[in-house]
Phi, psi and omega in degrees: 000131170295145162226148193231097185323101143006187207204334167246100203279139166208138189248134173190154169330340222269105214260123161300113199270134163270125176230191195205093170244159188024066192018014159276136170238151210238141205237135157250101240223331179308290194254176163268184185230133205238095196276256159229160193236128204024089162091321198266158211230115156263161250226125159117146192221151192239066171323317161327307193275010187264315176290291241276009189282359210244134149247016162246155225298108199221170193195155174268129195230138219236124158224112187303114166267135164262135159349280189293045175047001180277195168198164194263235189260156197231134199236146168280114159324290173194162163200163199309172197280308175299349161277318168328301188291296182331325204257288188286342189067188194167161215293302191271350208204093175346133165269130197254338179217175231217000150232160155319164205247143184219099155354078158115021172254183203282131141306347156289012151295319190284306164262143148342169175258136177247102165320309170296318168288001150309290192254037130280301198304338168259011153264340151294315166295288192293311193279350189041047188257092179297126180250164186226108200213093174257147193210159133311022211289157184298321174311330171231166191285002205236138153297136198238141162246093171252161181237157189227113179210111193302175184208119197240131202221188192283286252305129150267000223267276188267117200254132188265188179169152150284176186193112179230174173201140174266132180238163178212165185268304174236159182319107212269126160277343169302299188291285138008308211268347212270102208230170132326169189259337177309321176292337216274328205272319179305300183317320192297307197285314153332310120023280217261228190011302193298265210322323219262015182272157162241357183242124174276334187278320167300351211240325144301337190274295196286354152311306200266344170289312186312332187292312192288349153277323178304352181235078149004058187245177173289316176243163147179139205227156205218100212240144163241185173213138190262111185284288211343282180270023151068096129204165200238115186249138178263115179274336156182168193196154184226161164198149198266120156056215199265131190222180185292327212293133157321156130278223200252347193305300186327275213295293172328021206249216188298316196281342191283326170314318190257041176242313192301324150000288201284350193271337165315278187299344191299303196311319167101007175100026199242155170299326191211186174220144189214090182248130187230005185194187180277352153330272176322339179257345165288324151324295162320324191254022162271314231259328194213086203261353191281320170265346168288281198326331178268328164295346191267312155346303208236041161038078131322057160316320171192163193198136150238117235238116143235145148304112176275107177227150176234175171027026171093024182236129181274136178249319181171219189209156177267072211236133137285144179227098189100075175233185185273115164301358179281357223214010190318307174292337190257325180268321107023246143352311175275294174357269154335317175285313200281325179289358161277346165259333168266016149292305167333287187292328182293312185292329179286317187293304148356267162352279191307293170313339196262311173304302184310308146356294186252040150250335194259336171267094199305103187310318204287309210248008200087335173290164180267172207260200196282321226274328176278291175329303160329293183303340183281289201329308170298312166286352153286321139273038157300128156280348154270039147287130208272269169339079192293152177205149182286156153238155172226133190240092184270113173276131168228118180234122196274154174289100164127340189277345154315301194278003181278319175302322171289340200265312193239026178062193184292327165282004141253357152289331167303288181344295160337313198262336186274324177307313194309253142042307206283333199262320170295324176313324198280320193290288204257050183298315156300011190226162160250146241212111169233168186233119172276333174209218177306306208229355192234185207212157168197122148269122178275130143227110180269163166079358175253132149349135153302323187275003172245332145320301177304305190324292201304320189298302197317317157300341187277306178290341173265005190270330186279320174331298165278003188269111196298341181270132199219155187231139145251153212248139120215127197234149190250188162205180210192134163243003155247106180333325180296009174222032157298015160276315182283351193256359181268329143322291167331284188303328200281310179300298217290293177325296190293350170287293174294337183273035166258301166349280160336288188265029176255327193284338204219074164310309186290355190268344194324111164333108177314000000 
């Protein structure tokens, strides 16, 4: 990097590491650079003209070194008029933190505490690592293109960095894009899996294996959450050999919904969460103690928690557990990207799924609806089905909703058809169940004895028996599936048979 003496000399210790990231470079022009002169270091540094020397928003950052390689407290030194602004806010420039700016104070005055803005500034100050990072955090409306560029003095005590940060309104791709090229290759082939699958699920598994080898980790799961019915579905998990880890049938169950809650605030409004060591975990178990006691639990050292979000909506998290902390920054980094894409595809897969759903699904009662059924018929008496398999066909057509919509209007005839739907469930809980029509109902059972198809039907009928909700019933049974037109023929003649019964037996119940 050029550096170009002033017209006004000030002098300091202070050696500027030059890097060049995401092609921007940074230039200092403000102060001299005082290196050493016959020997000698003089002493004192002019921070100020080092920000003001940046016009876009930058500060100086402080770091306490500790004995044990940790570190203490991380102070904003000063900063240029436009980061200044940033703090206080101001006419041209969104407020970003929350007090006036007081020289050489804890950044948790401005902001929460952050881990992740932690350990860029003490591997920038302390570790002498220029860094790099666009982001996203939740706590703001904004994207940060931020830099981290160490700075060095005699102190042994405190260790510097620079901090500058660029803000956008929306996601500038270019910048997103502008990666290493190992991250840039790993992300892609994530990428390239996602769009070219017809198996979504499988493909989450094997997504979620790639990941977890690249952060050398022990685990890594891929969850989503339903706030409605408070539950947690598992989209894939990878695990190295033999682990501590529960499985997933265990860990995964009602209680676990209400652990998963908690990592929104745990995270604080930060992209992620990254605990790597026992600092970090102390933290955690101020912050959170019901999840440090379960990491601890399933012998947890370190985990990177991302959020899966699409249109501002948390869909679930992402988490490795027991990865390689030498890689922090890389992994970070690799991360970021990918759960931005593979949110993006999980909301489209949502999506997609959500339609089918409601093409394929009777709203009123949960069953599936004529349009599924037709298509199950059709593929199931195809003739080139290779697999021969039985069907068994119960037609059930309730009784009685005619005359409850004239006598007691629709809503307890709808009321009527949920009852219906619910008795079938309870029967066929494992088969599938559709409403063919108005009143009527067909259960498919593949793949079954005739003598455990009879069973069911007998069940059916005695479930009905004292039950104001009535059925007439009729069913075939097939032991080659391809001929589920005739047994469907069959259950149907067989049906309009019992319901004359029926309304021979209950002259009064007859349609009006």
């Amino acid at each position: 990097m050029p550096f170009k003496r002033s017209s006004q000399v000030s002098y300091s210790p202070v050696k500027i590491y030059g890097f060049n990231i995401a092609k921007t470079e940074f230039f200092f022009n403000k102060y001299c650079l005082r290196i050493i002169i016959n020997g000698v270091k003089i002493i004192g540094m002019d921070f100020q003209s080092i920000v003001d020397s940046f016009s876009a928003m930058t500060c100086v950052i402080s770091v306490e070194k500790k004995k044990n390689g940790s570190y203490g407290a991380i102070r904003i030194v000063t900063g240029n008029k436009a980061y200044i602004q940033s703090v206080e806010g101001s006419p041209d420039m969104p407020q970003l933190a929350t007090n006036k700016f007081i020289p050489n104070s804890e950044y948790q005055i401005y902001f929460p505490k952050d881990l992740n803005f932690e350990d860029f500034c003490y591997r920038s100050a302390v570790l002498k690592q220029p860094l790099h990072s666009y982001v996203h955090p939740e706590r703001f409306d904004f994207w940060f293109n931020l830099f981290f560029m160490p700075l060095e003095s005699d102190d042994e005590n405190i260790a510097y960095c620079t901090y500058t940060q660029e803000i956008t309104k929306e996601a500038n791709t270019e910048k997103m894009s502008n990666t290493s090229y190992e991250t840039a290759s790993e992300v892609l082939k994530t990428c390239i899996k996602l769009r070219g699958t017809s198996d979504f699920q499988k493909t989450m598994g094997d997504v979620v294996n790639d990941i977890r080898e690249l952060c050398h980790a022990q685990f890594c799961c891929l969850m989503l959450i339903d706030f409605i019915t408070c539950k947690c579905t598992l989209l894939g998990e990878s695990m190295k050999g033999m682990t501590e880890h529960r499985t997933t049938d265990e860990w995964l169950s009602a209680n676990f919904y209400d652990l998963a809650i908690t990592w929104h605030d745990t995270i604080g409004g930060s992209n992620c969460l990254i605990i790597k060591n026992k600092n970090d975990m102390n933290f955690l178990k101020q912050k959170n103690k019901k999840w440090y006691d379960s990491l601890q639990k399933n012998s947890v050292e370190s985990i990177v928690l991302f959020p899966l979000r699409a249109n501002d909506e948390l869909m679930g998290y992402m988490w490795v557990t027991n990865f390689d902390t030498e890689h922090t920054v890389k992994i970070k980094e690799t991360l970021e990207l990918t759960t931005f894409f593979l949110s993006s595809e999980i909301a489209s897969h949502l999506l997609f799924e959500k339609f089918r759903i409601l093409s394929s699904i009777d709203m009123l009662t949960g069953v599936l609806n004529r349009n599924e059924m037709n298509n199950r018929v059709d593929s199931l008496s195809n003739p080139k089905q290779e697999k021969k398999t039985s069907v068994g066909v119960v037609f059930a057509d309730l009784n009685n909703l005619k005359t409850t919509n004239d006598l007691l209007g629709h809503e307890a005839g709808d009321r009527l058809l949920k009852n219906a739907a619910d008795i079938l469930r309870h029967i066929f809980p494992d088969d599938e169940i559709y409403r063919a029509g108005g009143d009527e109902f067909m259960v498919m059972v593949i793949g079954k004895t005739q003598s455990h198809f009879e069973k069911k039907i007998e069940r059916l009928r005695a479930e009905i028996e004292n039950n104001e909700t009535s059925f007439a019933i009729g069913s075939s049974f097939e032991r080659d599936g391809r001929n589920v037109r005739a047994a469907m023929k069959t259950a149907d003649a067989l049906m309009y048979e019992d319901k004359k019964l029926y309304y021979k037996k209950h002259p009064e119940k007859k349609h009006r």
